[in-house]
PyMOL Python script that loads the backbone (N, CA, C, O; Angstrom):
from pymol import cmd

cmd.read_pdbstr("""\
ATOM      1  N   UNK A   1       0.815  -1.205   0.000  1.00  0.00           N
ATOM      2  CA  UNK A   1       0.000   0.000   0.000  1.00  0.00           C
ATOM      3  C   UNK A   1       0.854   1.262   0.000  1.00  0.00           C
ATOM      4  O   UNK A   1       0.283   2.334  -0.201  1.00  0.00           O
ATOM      5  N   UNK A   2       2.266   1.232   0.223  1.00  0.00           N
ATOM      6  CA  UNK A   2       2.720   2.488   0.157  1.00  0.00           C
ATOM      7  C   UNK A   2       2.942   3.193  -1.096  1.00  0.00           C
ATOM      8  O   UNK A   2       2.918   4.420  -1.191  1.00  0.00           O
ATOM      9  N   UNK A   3       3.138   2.462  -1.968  1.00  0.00           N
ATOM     10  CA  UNK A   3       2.938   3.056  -3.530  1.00  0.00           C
ATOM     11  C   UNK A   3       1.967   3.055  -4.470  1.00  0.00           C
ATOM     12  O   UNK A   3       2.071   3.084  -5.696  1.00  0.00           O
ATOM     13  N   UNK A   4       0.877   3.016  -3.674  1.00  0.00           N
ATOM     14  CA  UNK A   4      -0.783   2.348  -4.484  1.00  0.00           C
ATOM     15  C   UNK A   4      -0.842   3.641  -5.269  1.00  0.00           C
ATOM     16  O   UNK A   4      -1.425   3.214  -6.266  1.00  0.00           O
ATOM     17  N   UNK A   5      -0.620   5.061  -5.534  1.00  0.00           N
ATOM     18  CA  UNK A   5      -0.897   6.131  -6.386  1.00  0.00           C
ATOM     19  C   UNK A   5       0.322   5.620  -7.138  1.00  0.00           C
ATOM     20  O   UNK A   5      -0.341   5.716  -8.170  1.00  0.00           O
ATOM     21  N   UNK A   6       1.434   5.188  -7.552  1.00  0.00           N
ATOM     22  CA  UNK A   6       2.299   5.170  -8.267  1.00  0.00           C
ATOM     23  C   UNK A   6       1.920   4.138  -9.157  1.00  0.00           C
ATOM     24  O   UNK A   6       2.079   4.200 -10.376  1.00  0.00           O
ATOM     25  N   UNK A   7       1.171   2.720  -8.244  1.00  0.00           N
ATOM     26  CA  UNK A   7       0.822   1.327  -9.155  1.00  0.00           C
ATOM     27  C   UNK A   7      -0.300   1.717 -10.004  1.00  0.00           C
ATOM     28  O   UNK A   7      -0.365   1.126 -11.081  1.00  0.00           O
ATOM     29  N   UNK A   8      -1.371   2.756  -9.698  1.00  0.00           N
ATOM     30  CA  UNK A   8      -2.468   3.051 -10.198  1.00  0.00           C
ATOM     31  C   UNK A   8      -2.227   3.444 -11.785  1.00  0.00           C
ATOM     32  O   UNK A   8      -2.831   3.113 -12.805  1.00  0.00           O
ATOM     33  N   UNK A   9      -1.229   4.184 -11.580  1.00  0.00           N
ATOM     34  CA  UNK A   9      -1.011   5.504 -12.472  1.00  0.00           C
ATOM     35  C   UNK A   9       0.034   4.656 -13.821  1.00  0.00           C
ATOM     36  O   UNK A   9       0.151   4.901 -15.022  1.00  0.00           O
ATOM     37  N   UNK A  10       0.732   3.473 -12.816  1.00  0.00           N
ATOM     38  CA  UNK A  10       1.903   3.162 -13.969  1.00  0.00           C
ATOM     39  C   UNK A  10       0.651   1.840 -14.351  1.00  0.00           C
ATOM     40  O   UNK A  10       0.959   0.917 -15.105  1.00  0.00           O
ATOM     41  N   UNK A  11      -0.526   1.918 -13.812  1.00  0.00           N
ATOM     42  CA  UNK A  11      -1.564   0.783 -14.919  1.00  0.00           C
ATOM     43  C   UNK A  11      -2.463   1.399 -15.515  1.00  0.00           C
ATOM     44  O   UNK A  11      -3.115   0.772 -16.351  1.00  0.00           O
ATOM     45  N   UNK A  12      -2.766   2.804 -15.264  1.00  0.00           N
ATOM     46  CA  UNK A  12      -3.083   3.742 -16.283  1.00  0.00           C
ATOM     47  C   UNK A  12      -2.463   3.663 -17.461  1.00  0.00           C
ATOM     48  O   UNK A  12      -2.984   3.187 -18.470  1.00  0.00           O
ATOM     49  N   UNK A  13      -1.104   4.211 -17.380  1.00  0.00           N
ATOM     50  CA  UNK A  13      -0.527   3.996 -18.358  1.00  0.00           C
ATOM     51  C   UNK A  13      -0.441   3.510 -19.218  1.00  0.00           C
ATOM     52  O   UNK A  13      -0.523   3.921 -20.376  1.00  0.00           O
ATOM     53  N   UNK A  14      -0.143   1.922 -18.563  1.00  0.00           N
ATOM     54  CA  UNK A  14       0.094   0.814 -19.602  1.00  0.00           C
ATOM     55  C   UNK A  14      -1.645   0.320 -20.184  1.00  0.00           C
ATOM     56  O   UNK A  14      -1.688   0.091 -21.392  1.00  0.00           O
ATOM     57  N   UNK A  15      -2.768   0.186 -19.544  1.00  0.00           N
ATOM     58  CA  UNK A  15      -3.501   0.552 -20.281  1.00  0.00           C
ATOM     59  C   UNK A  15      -3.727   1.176 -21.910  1.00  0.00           C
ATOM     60  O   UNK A  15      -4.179   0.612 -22.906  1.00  0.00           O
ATOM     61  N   UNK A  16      -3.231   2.520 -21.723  1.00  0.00           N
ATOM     62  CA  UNK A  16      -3.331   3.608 -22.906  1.00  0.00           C
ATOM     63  C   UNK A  16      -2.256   3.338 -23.667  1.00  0.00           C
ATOM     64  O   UNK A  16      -2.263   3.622 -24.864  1.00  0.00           O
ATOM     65  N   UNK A  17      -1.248   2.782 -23.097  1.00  0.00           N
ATOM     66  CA  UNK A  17      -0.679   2.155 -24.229  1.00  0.00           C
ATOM     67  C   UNK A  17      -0.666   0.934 -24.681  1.00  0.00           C
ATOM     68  O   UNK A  17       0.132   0.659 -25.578  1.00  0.00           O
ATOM     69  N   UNK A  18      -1.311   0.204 -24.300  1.00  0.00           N
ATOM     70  CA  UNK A  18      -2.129  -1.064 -24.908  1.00  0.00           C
ATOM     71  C   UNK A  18      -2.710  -0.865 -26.175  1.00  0.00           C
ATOM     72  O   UNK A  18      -2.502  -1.430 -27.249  1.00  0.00           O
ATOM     73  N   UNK A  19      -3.751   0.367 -25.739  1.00  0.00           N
ATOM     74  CA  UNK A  19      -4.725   0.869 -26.249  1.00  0.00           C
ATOM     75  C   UNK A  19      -4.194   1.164 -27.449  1.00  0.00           C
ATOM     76  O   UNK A  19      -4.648   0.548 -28.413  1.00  0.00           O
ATOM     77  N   UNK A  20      -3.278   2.017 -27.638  1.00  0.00           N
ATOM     78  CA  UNK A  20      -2.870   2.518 -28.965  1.00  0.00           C
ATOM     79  C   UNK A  20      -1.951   1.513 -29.451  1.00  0.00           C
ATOM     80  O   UNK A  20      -1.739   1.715 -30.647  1.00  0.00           O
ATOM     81  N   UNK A  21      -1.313   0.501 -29.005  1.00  0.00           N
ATOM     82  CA  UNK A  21      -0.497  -0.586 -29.718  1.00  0.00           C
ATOM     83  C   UNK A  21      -1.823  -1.054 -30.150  1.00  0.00           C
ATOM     84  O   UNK A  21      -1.999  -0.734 -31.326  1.00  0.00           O
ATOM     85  N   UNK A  22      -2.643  -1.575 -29.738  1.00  0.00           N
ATOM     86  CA  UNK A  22      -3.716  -2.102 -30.182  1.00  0.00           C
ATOM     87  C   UNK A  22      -4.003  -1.744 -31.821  1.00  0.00           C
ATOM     88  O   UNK A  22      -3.977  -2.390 -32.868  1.00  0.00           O
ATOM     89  N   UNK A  23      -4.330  -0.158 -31.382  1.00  0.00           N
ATOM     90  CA  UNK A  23      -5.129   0.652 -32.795  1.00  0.00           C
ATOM     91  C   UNK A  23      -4.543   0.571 -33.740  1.00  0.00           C
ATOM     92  O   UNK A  23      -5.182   0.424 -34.782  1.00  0.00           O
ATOM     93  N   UNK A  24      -2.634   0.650 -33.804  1.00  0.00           N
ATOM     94  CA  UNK A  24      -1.904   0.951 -34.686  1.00  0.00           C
ATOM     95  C   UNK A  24      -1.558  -0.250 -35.438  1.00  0.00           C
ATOM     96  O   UNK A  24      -1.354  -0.149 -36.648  1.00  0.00           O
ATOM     97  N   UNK A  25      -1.426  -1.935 -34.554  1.00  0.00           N
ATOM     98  CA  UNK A  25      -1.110  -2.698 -35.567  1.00  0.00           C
ATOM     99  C   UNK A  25      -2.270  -3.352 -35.441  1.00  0.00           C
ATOM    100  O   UNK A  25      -2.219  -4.272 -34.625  1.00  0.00           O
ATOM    101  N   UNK A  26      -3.165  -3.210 -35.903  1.00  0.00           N
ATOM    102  CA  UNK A  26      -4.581  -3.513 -36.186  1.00  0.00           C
ATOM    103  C   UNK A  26      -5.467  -3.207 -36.924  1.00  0.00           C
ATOM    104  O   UNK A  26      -5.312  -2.081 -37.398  1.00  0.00           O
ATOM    105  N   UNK A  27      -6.677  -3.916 -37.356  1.00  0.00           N
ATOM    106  CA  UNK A  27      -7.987  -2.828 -37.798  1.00  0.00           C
ATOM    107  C   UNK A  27      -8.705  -2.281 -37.264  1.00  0.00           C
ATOM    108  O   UNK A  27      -9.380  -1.458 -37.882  1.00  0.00           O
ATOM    109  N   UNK A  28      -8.937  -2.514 -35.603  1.00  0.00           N
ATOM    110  CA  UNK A  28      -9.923  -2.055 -35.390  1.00  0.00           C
ATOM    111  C   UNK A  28      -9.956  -0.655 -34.899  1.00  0.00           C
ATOM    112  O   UNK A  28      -8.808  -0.266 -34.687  1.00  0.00           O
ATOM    113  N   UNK A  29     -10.913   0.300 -34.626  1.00  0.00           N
ATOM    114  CA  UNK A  29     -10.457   1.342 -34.091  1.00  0.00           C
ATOM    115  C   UNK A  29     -10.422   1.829 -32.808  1.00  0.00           C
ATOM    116  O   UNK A  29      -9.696   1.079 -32.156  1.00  0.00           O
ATOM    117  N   UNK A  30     -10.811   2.638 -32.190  1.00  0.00           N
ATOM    118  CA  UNK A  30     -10.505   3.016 -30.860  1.00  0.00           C
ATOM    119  C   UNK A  30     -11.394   2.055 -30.413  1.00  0.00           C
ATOM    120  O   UNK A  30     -12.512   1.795 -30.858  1.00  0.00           O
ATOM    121  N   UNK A  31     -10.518   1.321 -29.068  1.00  0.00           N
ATOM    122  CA  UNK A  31     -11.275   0.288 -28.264  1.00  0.00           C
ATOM    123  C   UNK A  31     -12.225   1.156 -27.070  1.00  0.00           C
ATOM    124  O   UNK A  31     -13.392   0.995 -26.714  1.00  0.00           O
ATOM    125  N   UNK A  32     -11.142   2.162 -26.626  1.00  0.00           N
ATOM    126  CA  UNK A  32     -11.608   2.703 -25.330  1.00  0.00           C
ATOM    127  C   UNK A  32     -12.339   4.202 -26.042  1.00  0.00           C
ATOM    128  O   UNK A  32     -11.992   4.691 -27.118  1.00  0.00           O
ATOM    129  N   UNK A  33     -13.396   4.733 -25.142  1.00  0.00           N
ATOM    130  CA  UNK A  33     -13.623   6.070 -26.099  1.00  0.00           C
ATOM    131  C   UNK A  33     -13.157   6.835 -24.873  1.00  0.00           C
ATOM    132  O   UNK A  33     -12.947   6.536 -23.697  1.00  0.00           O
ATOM    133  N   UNK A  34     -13.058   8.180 -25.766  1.00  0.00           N
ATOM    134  CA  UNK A  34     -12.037   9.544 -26.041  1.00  0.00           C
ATOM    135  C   UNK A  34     -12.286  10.209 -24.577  1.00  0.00           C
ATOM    136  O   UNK A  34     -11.410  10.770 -23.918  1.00  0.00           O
ATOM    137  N   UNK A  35     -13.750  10.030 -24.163  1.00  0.00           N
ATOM    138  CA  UNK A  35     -13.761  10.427 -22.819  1.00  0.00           C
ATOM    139  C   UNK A  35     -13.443   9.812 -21.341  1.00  0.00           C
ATOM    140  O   UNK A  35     -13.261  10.554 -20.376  1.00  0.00           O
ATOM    141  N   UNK A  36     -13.391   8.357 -21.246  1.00  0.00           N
ATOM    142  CA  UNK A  36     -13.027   7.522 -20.701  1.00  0.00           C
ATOM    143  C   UNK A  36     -11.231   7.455 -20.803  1.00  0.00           C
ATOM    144  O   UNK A  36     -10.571   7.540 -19.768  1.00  0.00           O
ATOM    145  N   UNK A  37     -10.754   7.341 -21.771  1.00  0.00           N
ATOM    146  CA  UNK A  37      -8.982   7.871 -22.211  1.00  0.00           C
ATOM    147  C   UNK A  37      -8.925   9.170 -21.489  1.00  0.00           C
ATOM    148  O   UNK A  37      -8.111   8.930 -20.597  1.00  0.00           O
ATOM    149  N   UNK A  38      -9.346  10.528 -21.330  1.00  0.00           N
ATOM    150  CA  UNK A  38      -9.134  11.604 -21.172  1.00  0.00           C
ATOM    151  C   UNK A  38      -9.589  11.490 -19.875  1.00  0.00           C
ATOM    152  O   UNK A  38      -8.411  11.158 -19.739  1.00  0.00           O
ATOM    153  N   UNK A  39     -10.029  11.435 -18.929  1.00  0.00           N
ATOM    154  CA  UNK A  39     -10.659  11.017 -17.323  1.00  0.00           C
ATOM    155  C   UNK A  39      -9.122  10.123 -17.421  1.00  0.00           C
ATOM    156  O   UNK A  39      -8.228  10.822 -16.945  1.00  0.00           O
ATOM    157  N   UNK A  40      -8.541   8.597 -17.979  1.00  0.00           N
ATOM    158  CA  UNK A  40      -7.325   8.000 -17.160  1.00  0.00           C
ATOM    159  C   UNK A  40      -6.335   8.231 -17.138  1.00  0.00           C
ATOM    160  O   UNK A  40      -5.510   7.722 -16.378  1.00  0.00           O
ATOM    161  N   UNK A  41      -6.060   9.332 -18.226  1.00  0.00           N
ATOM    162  CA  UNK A  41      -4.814   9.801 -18.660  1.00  0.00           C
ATOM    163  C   UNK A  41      -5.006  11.120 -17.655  1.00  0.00           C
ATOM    164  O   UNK A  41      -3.896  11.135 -17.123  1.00  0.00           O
ATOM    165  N   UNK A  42      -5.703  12.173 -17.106  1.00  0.00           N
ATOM    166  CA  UNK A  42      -5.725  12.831 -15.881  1.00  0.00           C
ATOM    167  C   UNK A  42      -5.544  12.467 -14.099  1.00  0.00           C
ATOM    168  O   UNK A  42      -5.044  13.002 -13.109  1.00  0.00           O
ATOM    169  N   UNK A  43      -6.247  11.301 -14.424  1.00  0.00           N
ATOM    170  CA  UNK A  43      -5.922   9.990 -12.889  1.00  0.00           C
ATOM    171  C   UNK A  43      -4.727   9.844 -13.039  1.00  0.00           C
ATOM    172  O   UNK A  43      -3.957   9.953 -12.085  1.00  0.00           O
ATOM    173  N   UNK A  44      -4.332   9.577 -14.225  1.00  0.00           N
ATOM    174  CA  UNK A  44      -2.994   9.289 -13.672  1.00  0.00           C
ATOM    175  C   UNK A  44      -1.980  10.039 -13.967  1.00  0.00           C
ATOM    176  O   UNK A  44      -0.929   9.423 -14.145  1.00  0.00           O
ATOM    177  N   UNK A  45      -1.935  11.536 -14.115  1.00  0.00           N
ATOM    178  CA  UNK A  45      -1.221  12.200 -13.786  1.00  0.00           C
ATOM    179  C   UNK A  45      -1.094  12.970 -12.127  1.00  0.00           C
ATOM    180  O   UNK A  45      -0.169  13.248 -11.364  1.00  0.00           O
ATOM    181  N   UNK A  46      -2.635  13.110 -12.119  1.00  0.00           N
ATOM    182  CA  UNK A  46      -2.830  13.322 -10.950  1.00  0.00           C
ATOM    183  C   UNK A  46      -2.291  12.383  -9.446  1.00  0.00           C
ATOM    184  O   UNK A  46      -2.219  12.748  -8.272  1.00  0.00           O
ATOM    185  N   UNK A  47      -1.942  10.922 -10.170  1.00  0.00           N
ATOM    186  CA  UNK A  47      -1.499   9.860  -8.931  1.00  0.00           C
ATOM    187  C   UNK A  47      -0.411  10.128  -9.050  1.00  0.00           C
ATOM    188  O   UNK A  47       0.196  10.223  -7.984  1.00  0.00           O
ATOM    189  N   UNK A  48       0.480  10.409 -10.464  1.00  0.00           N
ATOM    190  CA  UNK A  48       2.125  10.332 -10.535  1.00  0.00           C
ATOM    191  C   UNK A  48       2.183  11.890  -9.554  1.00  0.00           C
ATOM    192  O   UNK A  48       3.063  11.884  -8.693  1.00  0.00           O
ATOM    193  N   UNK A  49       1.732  12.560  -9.599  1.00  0.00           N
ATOM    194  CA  UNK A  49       1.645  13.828  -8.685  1.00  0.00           C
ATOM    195  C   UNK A  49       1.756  13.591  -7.473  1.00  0.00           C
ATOM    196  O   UNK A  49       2.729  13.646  -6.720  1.00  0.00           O
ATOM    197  N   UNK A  50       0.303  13.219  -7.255  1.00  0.00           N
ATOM    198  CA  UNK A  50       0.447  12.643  -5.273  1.00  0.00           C
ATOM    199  C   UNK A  50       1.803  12.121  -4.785  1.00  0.00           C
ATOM    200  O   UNK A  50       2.576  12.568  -3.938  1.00  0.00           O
ATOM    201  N   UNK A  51       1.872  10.806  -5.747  1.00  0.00           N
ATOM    202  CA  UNK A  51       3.243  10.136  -5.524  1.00  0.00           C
ATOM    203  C   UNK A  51       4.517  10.813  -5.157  1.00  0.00           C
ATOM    204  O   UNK A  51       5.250  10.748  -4.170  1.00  0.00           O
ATOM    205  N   UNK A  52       4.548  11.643  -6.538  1.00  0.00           N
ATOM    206  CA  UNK A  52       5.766  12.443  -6.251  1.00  0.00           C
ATOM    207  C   UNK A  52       6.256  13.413  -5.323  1.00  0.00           C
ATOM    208  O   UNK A  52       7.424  13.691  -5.052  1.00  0.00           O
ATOM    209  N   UNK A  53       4.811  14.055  -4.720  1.00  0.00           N
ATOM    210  CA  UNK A  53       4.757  15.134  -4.017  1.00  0.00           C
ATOM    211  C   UNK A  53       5.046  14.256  -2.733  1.00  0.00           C
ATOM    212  O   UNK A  53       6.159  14.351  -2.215  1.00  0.00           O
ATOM    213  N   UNK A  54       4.316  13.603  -2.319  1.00  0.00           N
ATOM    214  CA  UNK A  54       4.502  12.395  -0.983  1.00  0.00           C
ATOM    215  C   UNK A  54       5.902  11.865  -0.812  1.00  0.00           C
ATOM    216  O   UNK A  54       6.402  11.424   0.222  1.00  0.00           O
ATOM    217  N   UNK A  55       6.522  11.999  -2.166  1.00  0.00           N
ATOM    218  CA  UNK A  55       8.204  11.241  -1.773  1.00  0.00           C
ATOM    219  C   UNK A  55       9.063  11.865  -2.634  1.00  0.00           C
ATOM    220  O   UNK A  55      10.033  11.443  -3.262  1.00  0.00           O
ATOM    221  N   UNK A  56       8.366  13.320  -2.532  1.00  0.00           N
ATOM    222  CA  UNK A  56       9.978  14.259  -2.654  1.00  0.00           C
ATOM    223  C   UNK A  56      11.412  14.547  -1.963  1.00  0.00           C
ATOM    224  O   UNK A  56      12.475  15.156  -2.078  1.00  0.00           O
ATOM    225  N   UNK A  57      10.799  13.826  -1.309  1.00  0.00           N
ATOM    226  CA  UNK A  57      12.925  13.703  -0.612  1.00  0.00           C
ATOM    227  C   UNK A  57      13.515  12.564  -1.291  1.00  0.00           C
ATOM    228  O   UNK A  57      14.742  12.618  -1.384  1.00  0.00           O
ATOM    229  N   UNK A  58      12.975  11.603  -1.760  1.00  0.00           N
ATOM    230  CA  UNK A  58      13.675  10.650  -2.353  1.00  0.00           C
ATOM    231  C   UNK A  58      13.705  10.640  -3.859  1.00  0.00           C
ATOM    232  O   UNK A  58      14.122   9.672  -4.495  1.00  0.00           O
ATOM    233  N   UNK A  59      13.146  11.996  -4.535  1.00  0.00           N
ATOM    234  CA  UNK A  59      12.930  12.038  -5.696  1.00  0.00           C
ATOM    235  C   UNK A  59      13.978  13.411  -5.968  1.00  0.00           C
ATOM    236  O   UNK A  59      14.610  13.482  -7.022  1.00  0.00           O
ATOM    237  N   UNK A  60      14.077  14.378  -5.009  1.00  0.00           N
ATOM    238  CA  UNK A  60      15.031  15.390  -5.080  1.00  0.00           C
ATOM    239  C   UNK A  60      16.464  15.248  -5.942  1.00  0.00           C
ATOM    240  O   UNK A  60      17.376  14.422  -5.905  1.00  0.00           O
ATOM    241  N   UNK A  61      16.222  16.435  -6.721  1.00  0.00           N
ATOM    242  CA  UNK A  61      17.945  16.809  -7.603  1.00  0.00           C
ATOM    243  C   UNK A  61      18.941  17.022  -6.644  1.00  0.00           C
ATOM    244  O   UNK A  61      20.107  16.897  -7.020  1.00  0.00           O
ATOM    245  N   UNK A  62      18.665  17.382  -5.234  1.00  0.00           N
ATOM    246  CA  UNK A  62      19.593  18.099  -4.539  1.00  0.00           C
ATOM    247  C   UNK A  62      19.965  16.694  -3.209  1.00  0.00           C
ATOM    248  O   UNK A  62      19.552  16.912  -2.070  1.00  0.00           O
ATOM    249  N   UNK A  63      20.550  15.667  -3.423  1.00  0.00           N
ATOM    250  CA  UNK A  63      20.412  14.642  -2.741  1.00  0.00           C
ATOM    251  C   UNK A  63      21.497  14.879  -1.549  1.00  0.00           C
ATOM    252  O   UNK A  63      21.636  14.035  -0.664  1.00  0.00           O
TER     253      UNK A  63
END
""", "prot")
cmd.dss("prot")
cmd.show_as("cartoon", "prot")
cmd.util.cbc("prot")
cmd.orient("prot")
């Protein structure tokens, strides 16, 4: 549970890029629609956020 916004966000991800490996070597077209993509691709910026903000000392340039 201590990285559950980081696991969320990096299966967001891979999701949407499923999604578009999908579209590109394929026929079919968009699996997921445009508003449902646009809502997970915000979740999960918003989790890589939390995340980062929550473990900025271990993410710091200035170590």
């Amino acid at each position: 549970m201590k990285n559950i916004y980081y696991k969320i966000a990096v299966g967001l991800t891979i999701l949407n890029l499923f999604e578009v490996a999908i579209r590109k070597f394929s026929d079919f077209g968009s699996i997921i629609p445009t508003s449902v993509k646009i809502v997970s691709i915000t979740a999960a910026l918003i989790c890589f956020g939390i995340h980062f903000y929550k473990n900025k000392k271990y993410y710091s340039i200035n170590k």
